[in-house]
C-alpha positions in Angstrom: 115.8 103.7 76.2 113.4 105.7 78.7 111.4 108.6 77.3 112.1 111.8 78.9 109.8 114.6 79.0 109.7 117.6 81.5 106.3 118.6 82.8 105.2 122.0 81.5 102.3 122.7 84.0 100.8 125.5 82.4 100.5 124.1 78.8 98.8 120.5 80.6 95.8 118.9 80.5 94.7 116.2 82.9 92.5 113.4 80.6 90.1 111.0 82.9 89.4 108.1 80.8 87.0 105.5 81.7 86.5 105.9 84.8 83.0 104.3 85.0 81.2 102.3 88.0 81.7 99.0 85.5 84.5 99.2 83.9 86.3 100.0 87.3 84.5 97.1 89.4 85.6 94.7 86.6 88.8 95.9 85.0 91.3 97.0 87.9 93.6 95.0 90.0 94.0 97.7 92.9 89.9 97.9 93.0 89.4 101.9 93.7 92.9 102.7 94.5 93.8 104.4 91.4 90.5 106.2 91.3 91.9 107.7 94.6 94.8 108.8 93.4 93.3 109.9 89.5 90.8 112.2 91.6 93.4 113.6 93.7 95.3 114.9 90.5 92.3 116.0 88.7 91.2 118.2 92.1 95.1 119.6 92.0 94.7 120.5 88.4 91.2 122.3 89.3 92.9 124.3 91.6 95.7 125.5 89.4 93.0 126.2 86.2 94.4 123.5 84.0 92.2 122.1 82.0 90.7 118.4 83.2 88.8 116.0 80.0 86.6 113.4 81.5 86.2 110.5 78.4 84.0 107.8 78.7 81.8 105.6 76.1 78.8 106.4 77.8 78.8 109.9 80.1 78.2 107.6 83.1 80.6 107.8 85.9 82.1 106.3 89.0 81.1 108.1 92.2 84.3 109.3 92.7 85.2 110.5 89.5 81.8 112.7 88.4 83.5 115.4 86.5 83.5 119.3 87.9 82.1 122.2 86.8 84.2 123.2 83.7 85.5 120.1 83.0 85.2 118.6 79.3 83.2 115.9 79.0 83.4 113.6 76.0 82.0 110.5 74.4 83.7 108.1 72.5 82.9 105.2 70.7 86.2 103.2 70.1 88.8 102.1 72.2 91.2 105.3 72.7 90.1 108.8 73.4 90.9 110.5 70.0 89.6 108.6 66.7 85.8 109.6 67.6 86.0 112.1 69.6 86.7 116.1 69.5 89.8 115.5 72.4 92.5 116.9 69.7 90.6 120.2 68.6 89.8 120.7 72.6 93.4 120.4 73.5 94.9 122.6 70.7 92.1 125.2 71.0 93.2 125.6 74.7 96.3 125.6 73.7 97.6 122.6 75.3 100.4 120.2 74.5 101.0 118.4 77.6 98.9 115.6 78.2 98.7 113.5 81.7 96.9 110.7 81.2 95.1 109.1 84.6 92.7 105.8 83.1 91.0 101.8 83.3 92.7 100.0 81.8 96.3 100.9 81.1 96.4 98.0 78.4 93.0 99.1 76.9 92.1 103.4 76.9 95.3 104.6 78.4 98.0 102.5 76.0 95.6 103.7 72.9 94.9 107.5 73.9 99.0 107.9 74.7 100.1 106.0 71.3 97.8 108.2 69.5 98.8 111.6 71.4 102.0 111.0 71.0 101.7 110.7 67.4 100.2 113.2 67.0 103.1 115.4 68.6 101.3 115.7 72.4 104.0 115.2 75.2 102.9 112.1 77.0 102.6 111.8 81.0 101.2 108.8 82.5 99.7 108.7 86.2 100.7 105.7 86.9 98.9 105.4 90.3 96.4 106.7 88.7 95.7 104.1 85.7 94.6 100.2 86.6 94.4 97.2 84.5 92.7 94.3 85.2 96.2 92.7 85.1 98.4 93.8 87.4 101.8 92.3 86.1 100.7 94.0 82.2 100.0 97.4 84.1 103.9 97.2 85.5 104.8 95.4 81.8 103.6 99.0 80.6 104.5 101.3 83.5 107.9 100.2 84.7 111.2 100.2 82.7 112.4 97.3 84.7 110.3 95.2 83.6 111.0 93.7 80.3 112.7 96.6 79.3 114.2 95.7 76.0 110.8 95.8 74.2 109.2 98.4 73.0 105.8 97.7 74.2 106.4 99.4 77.3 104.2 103.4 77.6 107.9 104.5 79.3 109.2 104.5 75.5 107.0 107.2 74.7 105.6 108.9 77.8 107.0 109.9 81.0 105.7 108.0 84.2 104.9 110.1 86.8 103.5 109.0 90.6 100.0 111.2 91.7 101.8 113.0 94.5 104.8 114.0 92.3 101.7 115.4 89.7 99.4 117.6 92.5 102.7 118.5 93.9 103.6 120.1 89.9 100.3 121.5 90.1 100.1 123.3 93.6 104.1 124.9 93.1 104.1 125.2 89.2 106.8 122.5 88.0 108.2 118.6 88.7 
């Protein structure tokens, strides 16, 4: 079974997650690749007024992904994006419900910030293009249906996986 979710645009919010100068030089397989991609869709979501999070354990970031004026920024302290941060009042209080997730690594910050937003009743998108992992075969074990796909480990069981162009092209004409 594939999770299914249509992209609401307009009720989205694009969460950044890690994207720091170490833990991208030391924890991605595709080097700066999906920092390319991540920063594309955060500039698309800019442009259409949806709200962009930037989370990171320290408020340090990669060159490429220094957050914009009116962006969130948060700090956290654990693995995910959630459990010591304010992410879930920010996102109600803007009314938002739709969450695309763009992150290092898939198998660290993204897997835990989509298992807890979709518990607590978020509808999950992942950027796959625009997450990493230091392993590349456990960031297709969590992005890909095909692979292994009887087990539940996979984000695809509770998120849909979307591609950055498919997500800026959502952004600049309103829907998937």
């Amino acid at each position: 079974m594939q999770f299914s979710s249509e992209l609401v645009v307009d009720r989205a919010a694009v969460v950044a997650l890690d994207f720091t100068d170490y833990i991208i030089g030391g924890y991605t397989f595709d080097g700066e690749s999906s920092v390319d991609n991540a920063s594309r869709v955060w500039a698309a979501a800019r442009d259409a007024n949806a709200m962009v999070v930037h989370v990171t354990p320290d408020g340090q970031y990669h060159d490429k992904a220094s957050p914009a004026e009116g962006d969130v920024e948060l700090r956290k302290s654990r693995i995910g994006a959630f459990s010591t941060t304010g992410l879930d009042v920010a996102l109600r209080s803007a009314d938002k419900d739709h969450l695309l997730i763009t992150g290092v690594a898939t198998s660290g910050t993204v897997l835990s910030t989509a298992r807890w937003a979709f518990d607590l009743g978020y509808k999950v998108h992942i950027v796959r293009d625009g997450c990493s992992d230091p392993d590349e075969a456990v960031h297709r074990l969590l992005t890909e249906p095909s692979e292994h796909s009887e087990s539940w480990v996979g984000l695809w069981r509770i998120a849909s996986i979307l591609d950055s162009d498919s997500v800026v092209k959502a952004f600049q004409t309103g829907s998937i």
